[in-house]
N, C-alpha and C positions, 0 to 999 in steps of 0.2 A: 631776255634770257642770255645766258654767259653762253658761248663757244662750247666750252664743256659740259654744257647742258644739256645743249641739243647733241650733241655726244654720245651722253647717256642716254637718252630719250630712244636715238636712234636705232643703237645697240639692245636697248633692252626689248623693241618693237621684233628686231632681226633675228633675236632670241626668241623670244615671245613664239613668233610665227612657225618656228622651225618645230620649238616643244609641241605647237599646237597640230602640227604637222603628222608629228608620229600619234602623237596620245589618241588624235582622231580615230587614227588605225585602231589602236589599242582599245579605245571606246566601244568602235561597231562591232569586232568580235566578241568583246566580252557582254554588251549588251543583247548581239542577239544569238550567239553561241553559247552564252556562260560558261565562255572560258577564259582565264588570265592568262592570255598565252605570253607567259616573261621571254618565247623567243623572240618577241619584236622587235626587243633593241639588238639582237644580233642581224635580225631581218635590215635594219638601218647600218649596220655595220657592210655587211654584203655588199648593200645595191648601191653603199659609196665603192666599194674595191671593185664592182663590175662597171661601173661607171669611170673609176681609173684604169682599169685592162682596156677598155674600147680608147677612150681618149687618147692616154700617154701610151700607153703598150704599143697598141695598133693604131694609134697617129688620127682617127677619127674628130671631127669636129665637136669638140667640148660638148656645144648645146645639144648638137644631135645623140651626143652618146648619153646625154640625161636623158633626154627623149627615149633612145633603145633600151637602157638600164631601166627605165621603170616599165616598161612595156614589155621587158623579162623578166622582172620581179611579178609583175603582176600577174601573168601568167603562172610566173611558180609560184603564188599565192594561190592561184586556182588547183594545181596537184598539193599544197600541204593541205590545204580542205578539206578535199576528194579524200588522200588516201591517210591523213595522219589524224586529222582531227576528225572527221564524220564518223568512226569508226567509233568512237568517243563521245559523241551528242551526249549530253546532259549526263554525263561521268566527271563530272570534276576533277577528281583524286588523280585520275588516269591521263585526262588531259591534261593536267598540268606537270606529271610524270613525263609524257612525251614533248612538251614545250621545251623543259628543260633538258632534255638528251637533245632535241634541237639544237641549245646552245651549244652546248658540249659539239656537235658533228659541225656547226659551223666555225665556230672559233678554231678547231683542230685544223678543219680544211684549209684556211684562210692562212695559218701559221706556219701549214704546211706546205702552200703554194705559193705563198707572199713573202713569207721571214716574218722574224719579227719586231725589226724596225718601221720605226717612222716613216710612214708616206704618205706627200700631200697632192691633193688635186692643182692644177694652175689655176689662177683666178677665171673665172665665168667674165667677167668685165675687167679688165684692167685699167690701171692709173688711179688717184688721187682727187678727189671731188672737196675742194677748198675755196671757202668764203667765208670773209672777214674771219671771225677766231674759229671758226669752223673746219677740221681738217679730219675728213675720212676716206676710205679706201670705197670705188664704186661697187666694187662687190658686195661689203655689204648693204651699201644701198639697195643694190638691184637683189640681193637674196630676199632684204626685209619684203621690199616691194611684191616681188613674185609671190613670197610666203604669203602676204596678207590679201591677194589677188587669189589665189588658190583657196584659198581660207574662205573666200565669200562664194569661187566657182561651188566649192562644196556644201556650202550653207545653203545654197540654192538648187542644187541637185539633192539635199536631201530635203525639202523643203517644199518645192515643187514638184520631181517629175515621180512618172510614176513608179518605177524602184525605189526611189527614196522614202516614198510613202510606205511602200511594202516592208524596207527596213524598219523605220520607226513601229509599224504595227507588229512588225516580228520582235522587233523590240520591246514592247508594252505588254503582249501576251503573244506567245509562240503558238500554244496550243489555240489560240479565237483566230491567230493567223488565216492556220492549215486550214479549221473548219470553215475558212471565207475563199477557201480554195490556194492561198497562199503558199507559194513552193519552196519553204525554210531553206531547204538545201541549199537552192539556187542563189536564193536570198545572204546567204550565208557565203557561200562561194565568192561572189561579186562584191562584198563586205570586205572577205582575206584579201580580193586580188586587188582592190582598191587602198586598204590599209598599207600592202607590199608596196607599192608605188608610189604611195606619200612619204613612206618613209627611207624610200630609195632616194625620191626628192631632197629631201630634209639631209640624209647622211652624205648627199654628194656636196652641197652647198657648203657642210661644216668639213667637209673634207677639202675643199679648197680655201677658208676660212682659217680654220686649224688646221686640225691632223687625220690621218687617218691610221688606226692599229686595230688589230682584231681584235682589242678589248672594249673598242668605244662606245658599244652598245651598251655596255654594263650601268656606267654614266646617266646615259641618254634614259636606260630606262627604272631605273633609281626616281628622276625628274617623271616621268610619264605619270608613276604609279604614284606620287607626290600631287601630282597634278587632278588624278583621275580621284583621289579620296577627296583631295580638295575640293574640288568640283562639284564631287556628290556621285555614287556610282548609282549609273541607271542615268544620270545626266549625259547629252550629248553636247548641245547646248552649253551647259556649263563650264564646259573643256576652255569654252574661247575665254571665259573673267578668269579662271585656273591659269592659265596658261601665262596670260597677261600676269598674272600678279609674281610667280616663278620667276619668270622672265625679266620682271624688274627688280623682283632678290638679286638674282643671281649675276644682274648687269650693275647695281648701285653697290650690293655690301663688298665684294672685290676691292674696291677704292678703299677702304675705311679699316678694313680687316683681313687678318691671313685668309687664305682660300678654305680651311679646315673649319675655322670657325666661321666663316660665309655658311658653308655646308650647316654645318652646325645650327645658326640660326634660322638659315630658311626652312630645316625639320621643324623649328621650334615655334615658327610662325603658323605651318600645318596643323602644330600638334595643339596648339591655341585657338583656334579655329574651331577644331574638333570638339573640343571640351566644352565652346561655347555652343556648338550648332555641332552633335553628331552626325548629324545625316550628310555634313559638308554643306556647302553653298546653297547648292540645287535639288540634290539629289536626294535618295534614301538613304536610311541609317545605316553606317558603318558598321558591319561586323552581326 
């Protein structure tokens, strides 16, 4: 295989693992909340700029300020729960009303205490990882890798331990949960403050990658919600073949075509998809 191959391969993996990162998030709330909370991709937008206030601001150790950033995020994932969505349980219409004033309160804050220039992270790994035609930056090495490590720690917590299981069965039926003594709330809580954190992950890793502006969540979650019909909603599971196939759109058609019609296509790959397998991939029928 050419130099530029493994190139592509690599990129699209580093991609891959990031989308898979937030839609996760995205996934466990709406599966076991039934909410489409669209502020996720502002939530990814955040937990990269509080990850560059600790870092660059206040001079803190890169790795450890992803560590502190998600660890803040996650916790404020545990107060949007509590007081913005629980209020809201199985109201739709309302919760997806206050998801979106989210966006709006976060974008505003972040334009107002940021600017609204361009700002990037410094790389997590520095220098140039080169062999034979082979030439990439180790950051994304080390983002893909960490991504696709995170990807399995989560597969296995929810998979194995016993929260994960209580997700999936909140997942499956809410109400056969509770009457198995199931505590949705909690369930649900530990879902948000976990989703915040992945996706704090994911928006620090592309914020020193790319860029970081208080609009890049918009992007991010355009791709989520691409990802999550693809998949199949009600799929958790399915996110990871979803994610991977995004992922390698959005790293191959680049090369070949303008970025508008890349976008372009890859809606068009979903929407083909769709038509042949409603339900998506995995999951249940769209719509």
């Amino acid at each position: 295989m050419s130099g530029q191959g493994i190139e592509i391969i690599i990129n699209a993996l580093m991609l891959s693992s990031m989308y898979i990162l937030v839609a996760s998030g995205f996934a466990l709330v709406l599966n076991i909340m039934g909410i489409l909370n669209f502020a996720h991709g502002a939530l990814y937008m955040v937990g990269g700029y509080v990850c560059y206030q600790l870092g660059v601001i206040y001079g803190i150790n890169l790795w450890l300020s992803l560590l502190l950033a998600a660890a803040a995020m996650a916790l404020f994932g545990l107060f949007l729960e509590r007081f913005c969505f629980r209020p809201f349980y199985g109201d739709f219409f309302n919760s997806t009303i206050v998801s979106i004033a989210l966006i709006l309160i976060f974008q505003t804050t972040v334009n107002l205490t940021m600017g609204d220039h361009v700002r990037s992270l410094p790389p997590f790994v520095a220098g140039m990882f080169k062999h034979g035609g082979v030439s990439i930056s180790w950051d994304r090495l080390a983002t893909g890798a960490i991504g696709v490590g995170l990807l399995g720690i989560l597969t296995l917590y929810i998979r194995k331990s016993k929260m994960g299981q209580q997700m999936l069965a909140v997942a499956q039926d809410s109400v056969g949960a509770e009457l198995q003594g199931i505590r949705i709330h909690r369930v649900a809580a530990i879902a948000m403050g976990l989703g915040c954190a992945l996706a704090t992950v994911a928006g620090s890793f592309m914020g020193a990658i790319f860029d970081l502006t208080p609009f890049m969540g918009d992007l991010i979650l355009v791709r989520v919600i691409q990802l999550v019909i693809l998949s199949g909603i009600g799929s958790i599971g399915g996110v990871l073949i979803g994610g991977l196939v995004i992922g390698a759109l959005d790293s191959i058609l680049p090369l070949y075509v303008t970025p508008s019609i890349a976008q372009t296509l890859g809606l068009a790959v979903v929407i083909a998809v769709l038509l042949i397998r409603p339900r998506g991939l995995f999951g249940r029928e769209v719509g």
